[in-house]
Backbone as CSV, one residue per row, in Angstrom:
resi,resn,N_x,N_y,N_z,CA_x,CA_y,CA_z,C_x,C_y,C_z
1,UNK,-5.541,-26.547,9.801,-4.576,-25.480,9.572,-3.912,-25.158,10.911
2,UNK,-2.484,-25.060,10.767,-1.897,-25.005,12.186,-1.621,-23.469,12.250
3,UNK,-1.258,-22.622,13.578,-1.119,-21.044,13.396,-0.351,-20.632,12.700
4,UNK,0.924,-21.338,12.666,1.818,-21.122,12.029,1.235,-20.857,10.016
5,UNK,0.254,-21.188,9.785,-0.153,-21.337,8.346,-1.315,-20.306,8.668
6,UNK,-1.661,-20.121,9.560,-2.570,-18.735,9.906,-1.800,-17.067,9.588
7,UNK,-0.688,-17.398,10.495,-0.226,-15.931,10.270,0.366,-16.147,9.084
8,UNK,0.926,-16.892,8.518,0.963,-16.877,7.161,0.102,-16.103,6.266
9,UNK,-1.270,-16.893,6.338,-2.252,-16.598,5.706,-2.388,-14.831,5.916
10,UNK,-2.134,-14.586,6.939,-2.796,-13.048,7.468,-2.027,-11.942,6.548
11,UNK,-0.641,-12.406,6.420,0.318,-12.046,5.744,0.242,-11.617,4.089
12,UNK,-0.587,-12.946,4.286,-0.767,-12.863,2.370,-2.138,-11.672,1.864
13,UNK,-2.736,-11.881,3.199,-4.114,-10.931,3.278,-3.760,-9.776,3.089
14,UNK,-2.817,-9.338,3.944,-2.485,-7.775,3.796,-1.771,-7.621,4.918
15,UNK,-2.045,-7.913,5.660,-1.147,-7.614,7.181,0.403,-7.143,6.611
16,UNK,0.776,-6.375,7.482,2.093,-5.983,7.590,3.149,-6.811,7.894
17,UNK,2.583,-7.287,9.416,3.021,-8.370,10.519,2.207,-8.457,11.294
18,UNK,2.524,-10.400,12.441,1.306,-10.884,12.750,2.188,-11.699,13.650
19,UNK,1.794,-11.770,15.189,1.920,-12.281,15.986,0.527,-13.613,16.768
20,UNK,1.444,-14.612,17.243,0.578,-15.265,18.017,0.758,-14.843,19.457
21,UNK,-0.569,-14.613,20.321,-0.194,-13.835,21.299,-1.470,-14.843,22.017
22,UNK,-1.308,-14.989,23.677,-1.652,-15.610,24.246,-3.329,-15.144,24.653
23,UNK,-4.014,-15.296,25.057,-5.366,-14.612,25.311,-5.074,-13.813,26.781
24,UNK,-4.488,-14.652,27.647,-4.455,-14.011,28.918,-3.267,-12.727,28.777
25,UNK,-2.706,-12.521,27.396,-1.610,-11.223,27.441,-2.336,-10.357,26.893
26,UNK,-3.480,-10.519,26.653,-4.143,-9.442,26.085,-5.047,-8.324,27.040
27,UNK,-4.067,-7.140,27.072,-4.652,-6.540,28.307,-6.179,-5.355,28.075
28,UNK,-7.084,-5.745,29.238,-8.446,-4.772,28.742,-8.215,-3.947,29.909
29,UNK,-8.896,-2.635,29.414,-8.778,-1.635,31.020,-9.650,-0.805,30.353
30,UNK,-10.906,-0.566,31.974,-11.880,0.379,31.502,-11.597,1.435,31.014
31,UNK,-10.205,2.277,30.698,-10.032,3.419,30.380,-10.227,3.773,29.109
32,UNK,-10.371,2.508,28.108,-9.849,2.834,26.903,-11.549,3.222,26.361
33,UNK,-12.606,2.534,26.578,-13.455,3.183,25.934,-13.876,4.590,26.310
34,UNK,-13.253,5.129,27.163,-13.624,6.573,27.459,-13.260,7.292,25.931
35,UNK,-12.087,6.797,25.646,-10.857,7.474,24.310,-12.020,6.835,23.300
36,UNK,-12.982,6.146,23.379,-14.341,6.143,22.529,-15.017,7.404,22.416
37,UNK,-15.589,7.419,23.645,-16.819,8.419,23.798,-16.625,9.604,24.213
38,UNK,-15.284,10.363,24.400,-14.798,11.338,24.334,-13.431,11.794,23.685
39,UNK,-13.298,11.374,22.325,-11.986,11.364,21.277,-12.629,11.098,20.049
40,UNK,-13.625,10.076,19.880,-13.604,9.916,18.753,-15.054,10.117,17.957
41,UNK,-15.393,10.663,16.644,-16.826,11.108,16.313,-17.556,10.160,15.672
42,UNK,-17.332,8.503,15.848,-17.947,7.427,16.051,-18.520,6.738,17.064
43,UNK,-18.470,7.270,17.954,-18.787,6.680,19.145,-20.648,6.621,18.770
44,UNK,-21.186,5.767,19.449,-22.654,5.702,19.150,-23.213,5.566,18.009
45,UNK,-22.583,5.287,17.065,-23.032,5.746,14.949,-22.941,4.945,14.730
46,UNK,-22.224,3.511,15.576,-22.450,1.969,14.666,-22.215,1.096,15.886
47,UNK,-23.018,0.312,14.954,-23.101,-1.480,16.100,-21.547,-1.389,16.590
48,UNK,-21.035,-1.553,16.065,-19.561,-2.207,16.489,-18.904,-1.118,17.123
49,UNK,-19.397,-0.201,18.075,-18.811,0.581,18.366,-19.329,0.937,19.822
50,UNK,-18.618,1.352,21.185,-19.487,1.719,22.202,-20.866,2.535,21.822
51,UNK,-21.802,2.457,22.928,-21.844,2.389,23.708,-22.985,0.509,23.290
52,UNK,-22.729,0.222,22.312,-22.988,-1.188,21.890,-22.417,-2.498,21.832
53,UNK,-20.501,-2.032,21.793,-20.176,-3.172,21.805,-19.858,-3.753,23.032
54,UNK,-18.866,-4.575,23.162,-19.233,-5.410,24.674,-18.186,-4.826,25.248
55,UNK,-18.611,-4.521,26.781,-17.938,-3.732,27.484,-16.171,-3.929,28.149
56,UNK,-15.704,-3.692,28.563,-14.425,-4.353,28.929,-14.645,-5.348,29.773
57,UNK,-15.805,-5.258,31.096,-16.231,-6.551,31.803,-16.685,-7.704,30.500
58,UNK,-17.378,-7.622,29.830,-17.551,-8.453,29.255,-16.483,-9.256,28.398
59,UNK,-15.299,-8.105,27.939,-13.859,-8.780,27.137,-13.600,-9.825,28.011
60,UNK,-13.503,-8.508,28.854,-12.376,-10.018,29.971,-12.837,-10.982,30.215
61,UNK,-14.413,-11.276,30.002,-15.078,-12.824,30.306,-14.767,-13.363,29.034
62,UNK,-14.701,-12.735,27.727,-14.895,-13.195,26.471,-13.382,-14.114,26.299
63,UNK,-12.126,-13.310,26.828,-10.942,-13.693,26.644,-11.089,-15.098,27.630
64,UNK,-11.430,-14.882,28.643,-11.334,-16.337,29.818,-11.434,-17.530,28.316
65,UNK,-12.261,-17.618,27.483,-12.860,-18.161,27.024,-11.720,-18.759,25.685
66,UNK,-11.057,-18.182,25.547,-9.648,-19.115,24.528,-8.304,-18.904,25.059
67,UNK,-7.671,-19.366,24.616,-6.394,-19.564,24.726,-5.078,-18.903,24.060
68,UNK,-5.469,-18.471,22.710,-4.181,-17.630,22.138,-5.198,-16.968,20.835
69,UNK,-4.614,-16.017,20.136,-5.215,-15.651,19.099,-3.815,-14.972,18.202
70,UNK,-4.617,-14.050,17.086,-3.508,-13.491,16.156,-3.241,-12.081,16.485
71,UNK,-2.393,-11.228,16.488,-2.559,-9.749,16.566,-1.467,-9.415,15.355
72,UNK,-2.642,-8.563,14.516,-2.444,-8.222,13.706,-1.513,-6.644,13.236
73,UNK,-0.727,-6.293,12.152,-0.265,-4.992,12.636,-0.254,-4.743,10.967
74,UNK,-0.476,-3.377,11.040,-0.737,-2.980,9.480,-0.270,-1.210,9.584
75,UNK,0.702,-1.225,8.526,1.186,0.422,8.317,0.600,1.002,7.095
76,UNK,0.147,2.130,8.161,-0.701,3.091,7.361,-2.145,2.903,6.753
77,UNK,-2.686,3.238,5.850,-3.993,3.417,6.099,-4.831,2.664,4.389
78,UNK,-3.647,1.796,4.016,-3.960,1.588,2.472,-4.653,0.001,2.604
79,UNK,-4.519,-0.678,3.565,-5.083,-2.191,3.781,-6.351,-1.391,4.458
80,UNK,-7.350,-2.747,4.080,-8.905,-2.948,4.414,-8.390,-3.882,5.625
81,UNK,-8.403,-3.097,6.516,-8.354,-4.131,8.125,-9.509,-4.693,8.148
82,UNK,-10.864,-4.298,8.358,-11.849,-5.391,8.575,-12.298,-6.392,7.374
83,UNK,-11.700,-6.117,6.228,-11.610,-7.195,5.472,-10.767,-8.344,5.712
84,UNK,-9.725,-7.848,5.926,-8.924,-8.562,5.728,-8.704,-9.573,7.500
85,UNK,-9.491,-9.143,8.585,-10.042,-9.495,9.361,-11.247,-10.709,9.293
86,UNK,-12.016,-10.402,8.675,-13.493,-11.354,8.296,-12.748,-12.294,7.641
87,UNK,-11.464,-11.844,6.664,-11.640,-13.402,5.782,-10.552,-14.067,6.487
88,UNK,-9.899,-13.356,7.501,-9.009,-14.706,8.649,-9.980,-15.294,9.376
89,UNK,-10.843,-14.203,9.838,-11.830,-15.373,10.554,-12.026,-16.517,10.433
90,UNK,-13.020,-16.108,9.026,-13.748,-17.161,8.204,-13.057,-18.077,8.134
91,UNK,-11.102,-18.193,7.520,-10.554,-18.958,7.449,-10.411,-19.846,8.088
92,UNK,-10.080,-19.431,9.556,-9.900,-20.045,10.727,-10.990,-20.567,10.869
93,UNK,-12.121,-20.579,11.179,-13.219,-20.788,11.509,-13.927,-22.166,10.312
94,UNK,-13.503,-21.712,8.935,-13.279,-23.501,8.147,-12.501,-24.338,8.094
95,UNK,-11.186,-23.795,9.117,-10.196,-24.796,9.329,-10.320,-25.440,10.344
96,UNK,-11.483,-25.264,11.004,-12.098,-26.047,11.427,-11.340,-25.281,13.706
97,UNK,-11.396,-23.368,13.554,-11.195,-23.190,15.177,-13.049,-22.329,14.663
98,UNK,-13.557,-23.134,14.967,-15.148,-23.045,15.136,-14.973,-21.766,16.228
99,UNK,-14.274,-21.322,17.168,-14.493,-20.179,17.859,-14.325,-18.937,17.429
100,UNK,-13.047,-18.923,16.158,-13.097,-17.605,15.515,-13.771,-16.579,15.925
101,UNK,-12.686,-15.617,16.137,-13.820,-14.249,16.217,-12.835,-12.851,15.973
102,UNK,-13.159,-11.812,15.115,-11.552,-10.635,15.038,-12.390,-9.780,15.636
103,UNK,-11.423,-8.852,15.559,-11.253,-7.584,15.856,-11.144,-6.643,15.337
104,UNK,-11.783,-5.769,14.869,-10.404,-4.462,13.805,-10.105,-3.209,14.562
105,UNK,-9.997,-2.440,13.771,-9.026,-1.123,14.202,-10.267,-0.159,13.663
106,UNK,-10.716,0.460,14.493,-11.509,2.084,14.294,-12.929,1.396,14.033
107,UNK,-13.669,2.704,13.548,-14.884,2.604,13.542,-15.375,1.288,11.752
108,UNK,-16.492,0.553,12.036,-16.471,-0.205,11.071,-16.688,0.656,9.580
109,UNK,-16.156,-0.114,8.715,-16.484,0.924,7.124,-17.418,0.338,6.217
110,UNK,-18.171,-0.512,6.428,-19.171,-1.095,5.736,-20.214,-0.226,5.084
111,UNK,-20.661,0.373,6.081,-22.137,1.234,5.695,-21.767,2.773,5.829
112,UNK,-22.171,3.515,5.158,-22.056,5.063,5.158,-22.934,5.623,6.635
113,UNK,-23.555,4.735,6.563,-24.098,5.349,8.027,-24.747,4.016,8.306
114,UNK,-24.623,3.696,9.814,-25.484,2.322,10.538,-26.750,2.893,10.504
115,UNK,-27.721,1.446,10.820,-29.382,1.992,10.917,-29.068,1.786,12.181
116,UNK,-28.177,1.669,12.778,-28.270,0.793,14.405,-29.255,0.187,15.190
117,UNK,-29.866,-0.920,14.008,-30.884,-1.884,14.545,-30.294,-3.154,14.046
118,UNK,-30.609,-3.316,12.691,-29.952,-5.201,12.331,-28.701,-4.293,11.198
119,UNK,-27.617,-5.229,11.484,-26.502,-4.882,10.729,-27.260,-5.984,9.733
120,UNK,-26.558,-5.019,8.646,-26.409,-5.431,7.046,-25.537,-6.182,6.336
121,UNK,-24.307,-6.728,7.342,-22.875,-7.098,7.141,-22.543,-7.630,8.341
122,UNK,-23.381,-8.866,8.506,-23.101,-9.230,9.870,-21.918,-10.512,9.831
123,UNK,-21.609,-10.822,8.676,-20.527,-11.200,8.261,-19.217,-11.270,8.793
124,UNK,-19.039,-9.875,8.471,-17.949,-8.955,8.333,-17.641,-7.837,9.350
125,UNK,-18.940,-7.116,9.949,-18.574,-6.134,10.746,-18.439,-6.464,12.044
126,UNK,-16.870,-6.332,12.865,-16.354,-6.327,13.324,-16.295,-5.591,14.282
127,UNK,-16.332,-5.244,16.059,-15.678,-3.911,17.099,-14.042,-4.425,16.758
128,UNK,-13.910,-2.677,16.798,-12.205,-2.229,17.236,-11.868,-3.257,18.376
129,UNK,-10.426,-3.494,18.698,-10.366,-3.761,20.009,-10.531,-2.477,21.172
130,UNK,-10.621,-1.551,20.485,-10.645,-0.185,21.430,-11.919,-0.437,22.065
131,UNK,-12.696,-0.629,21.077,-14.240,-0.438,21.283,-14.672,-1.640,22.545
132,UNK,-13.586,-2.831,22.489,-14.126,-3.576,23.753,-12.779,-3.325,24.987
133,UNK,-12.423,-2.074,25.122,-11.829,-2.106,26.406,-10.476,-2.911,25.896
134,UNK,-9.839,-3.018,25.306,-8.780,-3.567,24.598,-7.507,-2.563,24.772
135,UNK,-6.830,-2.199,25.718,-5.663,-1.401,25.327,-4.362,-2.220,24.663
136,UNK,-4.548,-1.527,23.612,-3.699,-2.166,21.831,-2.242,-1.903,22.770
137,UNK,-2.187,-0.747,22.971,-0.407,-0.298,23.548,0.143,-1.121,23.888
138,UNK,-0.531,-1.257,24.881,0.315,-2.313,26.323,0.033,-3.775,25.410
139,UNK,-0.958,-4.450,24.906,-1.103,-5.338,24.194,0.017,-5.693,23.289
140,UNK,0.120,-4.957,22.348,1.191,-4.955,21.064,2.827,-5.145,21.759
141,UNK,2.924,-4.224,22.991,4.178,-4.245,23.551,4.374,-5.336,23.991
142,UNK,3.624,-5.833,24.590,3.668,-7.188,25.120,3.743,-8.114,23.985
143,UNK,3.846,-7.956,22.690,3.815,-8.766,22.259,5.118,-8.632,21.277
144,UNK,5.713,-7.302,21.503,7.014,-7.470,20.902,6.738,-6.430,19.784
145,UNK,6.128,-5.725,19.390,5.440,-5.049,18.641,5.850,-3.608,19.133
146,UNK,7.022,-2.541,18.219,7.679,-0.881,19.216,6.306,-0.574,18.475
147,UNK,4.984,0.779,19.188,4.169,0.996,19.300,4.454,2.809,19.928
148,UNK,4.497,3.608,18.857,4.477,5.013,19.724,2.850,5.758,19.859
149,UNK,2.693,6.905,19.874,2.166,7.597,20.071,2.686,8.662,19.057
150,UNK,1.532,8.624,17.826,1.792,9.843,16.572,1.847,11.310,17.136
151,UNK,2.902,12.109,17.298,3.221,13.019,17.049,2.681,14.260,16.410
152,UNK,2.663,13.974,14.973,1.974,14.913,14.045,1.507,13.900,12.666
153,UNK,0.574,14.891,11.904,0.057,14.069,10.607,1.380,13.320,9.671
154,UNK,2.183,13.796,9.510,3.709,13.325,8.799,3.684,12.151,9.028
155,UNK,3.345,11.426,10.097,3.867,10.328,10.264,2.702,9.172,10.447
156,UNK,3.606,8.194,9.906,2.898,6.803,9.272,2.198,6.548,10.446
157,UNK,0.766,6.207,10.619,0.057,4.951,11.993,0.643,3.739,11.465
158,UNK,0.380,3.411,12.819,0.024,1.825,13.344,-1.040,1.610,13.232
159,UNK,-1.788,0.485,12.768,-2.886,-0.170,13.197,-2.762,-1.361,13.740
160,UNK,-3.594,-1.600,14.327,-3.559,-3.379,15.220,-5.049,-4.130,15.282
161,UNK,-5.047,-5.538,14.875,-6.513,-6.044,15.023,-5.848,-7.309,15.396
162,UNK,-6.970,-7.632,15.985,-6.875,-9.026,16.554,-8.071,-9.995,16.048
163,UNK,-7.491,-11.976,15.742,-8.413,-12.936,15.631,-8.690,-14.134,16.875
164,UNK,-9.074,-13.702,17.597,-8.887,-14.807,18.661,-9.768,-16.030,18.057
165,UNK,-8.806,-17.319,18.411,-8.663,-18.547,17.935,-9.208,-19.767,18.717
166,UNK,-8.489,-19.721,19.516,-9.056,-21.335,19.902,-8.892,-20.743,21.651
């Protein structure tokens, strides 16, 4: 399967829109998991989430490690991002980019509450890119993707996940 039949695929999944974006444009900065552990009331409540998932030192070793991936963009709050995440993986990953690996957006929704010992959905559950030091902003912009900062409840989010590929 070539990318071009990837973001396709992502498309048909649910995605909004879907970029191929390089690994080295994908920018991490220790700041963002702070906006974890002081913003958000997931922080610590699941695997896939600081102070568990892998740190921004560790992204940035993780990214050394491919070459381009997908970034994903989804409006509003009616798509299953980490679904629809796991089964690009998977896809990718029987089309034979054996490195597959996503990303989603927010805290995982699998379990009503983690045991935070062995995930139950190890499948499927996914860290935010927030959660590994991932700043989406500068990411998405860079990738061509207008990206604000919500205002008030009125107005539609953004979401963004990423599948890094090969």
């Amino acid at each position: 399967m070539d990318p071009e039949k990837l973001l396709k695929r992502s498309l048909e999944l649910g995605a909004s829109a879907a970029k191929i974006v390089r690994s080295d444009a994908i920018v991490v900065s220790e700041w963002v998991r702070l906006k974890c552990q002081y913003g958000c009331n997931g922080y610590g409540k699941s695997l896939t989430c600081p102070p568990y998932s892998p740190t921004p030192s560790q992204m940035r070793n993780i990214l050394r490690e491919y070459r381009w991936g997908i970034l994903l963009s989804f409006e509003g709050h009616e798509a299953n991002i980490h679904e629809i995440v796991s089964k690009l993986e998977a896809e990718a990953f029987l089309a034979g980019y054996y490195k597959a690996f996503g990303f989603g957006a927010g805290p995982c929704p699998f379990c009503e509450k983690c045991n935070l010992e062995d995930c139950i959905h190890p499948q499927k559950a996914r860290p935010s890119m927030e959660a590994c030091g991932i700043d989406v902003y500068t990411t998405a912009r860079g990738a061509g993707f207008q990206l604000e900062v919500i205002r008030s409840r009125d107005e539609r989010p953004r979401y963004f996940a990423l599948v890094l590929i090969e």
